[in-house]
N, C-alpha and C positions, 0 to 999 in steps of 0.2 A: 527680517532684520529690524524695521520699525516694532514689532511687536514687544522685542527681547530691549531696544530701548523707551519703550513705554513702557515696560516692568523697571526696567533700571531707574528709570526719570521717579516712578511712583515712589518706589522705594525709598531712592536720596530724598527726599524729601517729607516721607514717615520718619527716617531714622534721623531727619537732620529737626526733626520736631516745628517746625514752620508754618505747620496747618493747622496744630492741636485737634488734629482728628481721631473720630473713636475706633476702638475694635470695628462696629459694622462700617463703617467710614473706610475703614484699609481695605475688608473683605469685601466691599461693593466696585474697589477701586480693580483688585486683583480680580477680581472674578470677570470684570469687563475684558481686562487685557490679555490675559490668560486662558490658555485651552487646556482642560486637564484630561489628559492621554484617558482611552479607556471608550466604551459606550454609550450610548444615553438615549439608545432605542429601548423602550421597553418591553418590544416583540423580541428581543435578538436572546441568543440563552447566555450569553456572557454580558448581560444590560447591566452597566453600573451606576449608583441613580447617581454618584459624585463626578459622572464624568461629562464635559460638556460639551464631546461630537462626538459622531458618529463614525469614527474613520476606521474605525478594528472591529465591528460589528460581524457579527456569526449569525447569519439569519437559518431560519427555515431553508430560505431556497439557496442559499451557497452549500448549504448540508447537501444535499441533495444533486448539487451539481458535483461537489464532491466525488458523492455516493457514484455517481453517474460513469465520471471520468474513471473511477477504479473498475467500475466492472463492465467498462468498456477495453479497459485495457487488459483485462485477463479473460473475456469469455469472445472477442469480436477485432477489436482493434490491434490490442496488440504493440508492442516498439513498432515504432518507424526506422528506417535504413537512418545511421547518423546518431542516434539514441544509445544511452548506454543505461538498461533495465535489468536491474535484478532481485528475483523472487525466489522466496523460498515457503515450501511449503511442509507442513508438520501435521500428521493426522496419526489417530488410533482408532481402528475399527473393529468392532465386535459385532460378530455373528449370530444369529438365534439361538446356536446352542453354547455361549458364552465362550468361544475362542478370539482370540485377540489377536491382530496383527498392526505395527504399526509400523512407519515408515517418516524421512528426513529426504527432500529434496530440494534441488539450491541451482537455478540456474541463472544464467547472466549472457546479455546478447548487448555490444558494443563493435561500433567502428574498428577496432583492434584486436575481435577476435571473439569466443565463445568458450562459455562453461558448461559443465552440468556435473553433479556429482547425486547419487542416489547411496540411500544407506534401508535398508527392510529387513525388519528382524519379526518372523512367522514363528516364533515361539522354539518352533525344532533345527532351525535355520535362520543362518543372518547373511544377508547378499550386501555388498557395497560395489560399487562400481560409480566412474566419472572418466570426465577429458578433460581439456584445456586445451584449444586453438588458437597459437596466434602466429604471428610472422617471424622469420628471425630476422638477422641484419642483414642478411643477402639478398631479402625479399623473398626466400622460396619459406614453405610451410612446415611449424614446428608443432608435434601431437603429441602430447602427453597423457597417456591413461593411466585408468583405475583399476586394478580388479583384485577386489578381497584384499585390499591393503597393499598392493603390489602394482609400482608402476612402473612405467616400457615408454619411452622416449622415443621417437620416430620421427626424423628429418625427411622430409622428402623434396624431389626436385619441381613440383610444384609451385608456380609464382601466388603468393597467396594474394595480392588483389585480384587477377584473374580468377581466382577459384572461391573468394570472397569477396562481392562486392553487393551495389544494391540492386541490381540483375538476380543474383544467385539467391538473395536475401528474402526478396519479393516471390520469388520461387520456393522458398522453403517454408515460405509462410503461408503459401497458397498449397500447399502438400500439407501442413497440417491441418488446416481448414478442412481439407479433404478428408482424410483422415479420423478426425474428428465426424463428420456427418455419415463418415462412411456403417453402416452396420454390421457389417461383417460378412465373411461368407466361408467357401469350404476347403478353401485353402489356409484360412489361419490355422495358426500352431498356439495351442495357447500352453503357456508354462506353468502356470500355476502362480506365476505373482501376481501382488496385490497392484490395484491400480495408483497407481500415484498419481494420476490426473486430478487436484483437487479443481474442483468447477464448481462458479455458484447458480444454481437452478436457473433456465432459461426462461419460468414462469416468473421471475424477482423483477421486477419493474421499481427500482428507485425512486420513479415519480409517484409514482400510489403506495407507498408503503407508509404504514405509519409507526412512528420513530417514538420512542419511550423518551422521556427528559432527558435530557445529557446527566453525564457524571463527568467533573473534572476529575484528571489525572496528572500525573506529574507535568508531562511533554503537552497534553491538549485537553480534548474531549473525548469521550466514548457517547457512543448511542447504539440502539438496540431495539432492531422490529423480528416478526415472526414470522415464517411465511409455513400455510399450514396446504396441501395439496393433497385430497385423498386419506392416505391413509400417512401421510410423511409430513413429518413437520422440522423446520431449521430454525432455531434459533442465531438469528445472524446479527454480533455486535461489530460496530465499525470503531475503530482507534482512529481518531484523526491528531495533527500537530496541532501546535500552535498558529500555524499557517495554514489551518481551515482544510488540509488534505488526508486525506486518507493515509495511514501506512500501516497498517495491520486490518484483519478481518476473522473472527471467530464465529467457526458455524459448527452449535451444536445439533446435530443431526439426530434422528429417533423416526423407528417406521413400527407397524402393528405390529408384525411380526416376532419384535425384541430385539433386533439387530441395529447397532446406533454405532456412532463415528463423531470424532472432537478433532476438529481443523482448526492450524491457524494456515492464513496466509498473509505474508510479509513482504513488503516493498522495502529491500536493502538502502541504508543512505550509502552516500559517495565513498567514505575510507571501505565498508563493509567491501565494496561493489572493487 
């Protein structure tokens, strides 16, 4: 509050003519009292040299922590019970001998319930299939599926806090985990679809990676490292906001053999979710 009447006092008193001060005389005055929004780190990649703090600064290391938090939440961490996360992911993969399959997946994990909807279209075939769980007014559980375009409503007697809560939650998260590490063995049944599991390489360490300049975008920044392992290399750009966060991820993928894959993954905002 003193600040904004020490611009006002300066002012009444240029426009009231009382000082006979010069141009540099006002701008030595204003630029005292005055903070202009923006940067004035010259390490930061949004450094504006007209701005006079530092309070919206985009360093090195908040990229990074960024980088950090996103791909702790999709390969490790994960929502927490109470979180409401939704991701969707979009990929096209081509095989060595030039066939294409691509795929649309979209799920969402909140306090109120759970999504997933899956769409794969393998060129001779296109599979879609999803749910939607949530509660109804009674408190018992309402399930709504997907399959090939056709959905089936199912009430059951079911209390859904009892049968979703952060017991159940913590549980289902620790089954994929599982799952995930599992290798496989000789009881799977495999069907022939493609994986939707987009994941980003567990060799990608955020802290050692080195980040290409940013590019502004409409919403924030983009940045862009490579990670090369063997015979496989990822091109992996990150879309952050305005607000220094991650909310997309593009990995263009390529192996020796000629078989290559174009991922996004996307962090829904709130109307989406």
């Amino acid at each position: 509050m003193r600040k904004i009447l020490a611009v006002l006092f300066a002012c009444s008193i240029v426009l009231a003519g009382c000082m006979g001060l010069s141009d540099d005389d006002v701008d030595e005055i204003v630029d005292a009292v005055v903070d202009l929004p923006g940067c004035n780190d010259a390490t930061a990649y949004n450094y504006d040299e007209n701005a006079s703090n530092n309070l919206t600064c985009f360093t090195e290391a908040i990229l990074k922590e960024s980088v950090t938090e996103f791909v702790n939440l999709l390969n490790s961490d994960g929502a927490e019970w109470g979180e409401t996360v939704g991701i969707m992911t979009e990929s096209t993969e081509t095989d060595s001998d030039g066939e294409t399959a691509s795929f649309t997946s979209t799920g969402v994990t909140s306090p109120d319930g759970t999504y997933f909807h899956i769409e794969m279209d393998m060129g001779m075939m296109v599979i879609e299939m999803g749910e939607l769980m949530t509660e109804n007014p009674d408190g018992t559980t309402n399930i709504v599926s997907n399959w090939m375009g056709n959905s089936f409503q199912m009430n059951t007697e079911v209390v859904f806090d009892e049968f979703y809560n952060a017991e159940s939650f913590a549980d289902l998260q620790n089954d994929s985990a599982d799952d995930s590490n599992d290798d496989g063995g000789s009881d799977d049944f495999d069907l022939g679809l493609p994986d939707t599991d987009v994941s980003i390489p567990d060799e990608f360490n955020p802290a050692d990676a080195l980040y290409e300049a940013g590019l502004a975008t409409d919403n924030g920044y983009a940045f862009t490292t490579t990670l090369n392992i063997d015979d496989y290399t990822n091109v992996m750009t990150f879309i952050l906001s305005s607000e220094f966060k991650v909310t997309e991820l593009r990995m263009d993928e390529t192996w020796m053999d000629g078989s290559s894959a174009v991922s996004t993954i996307t962090l829904l905002d709130d109307a989406t979710v």
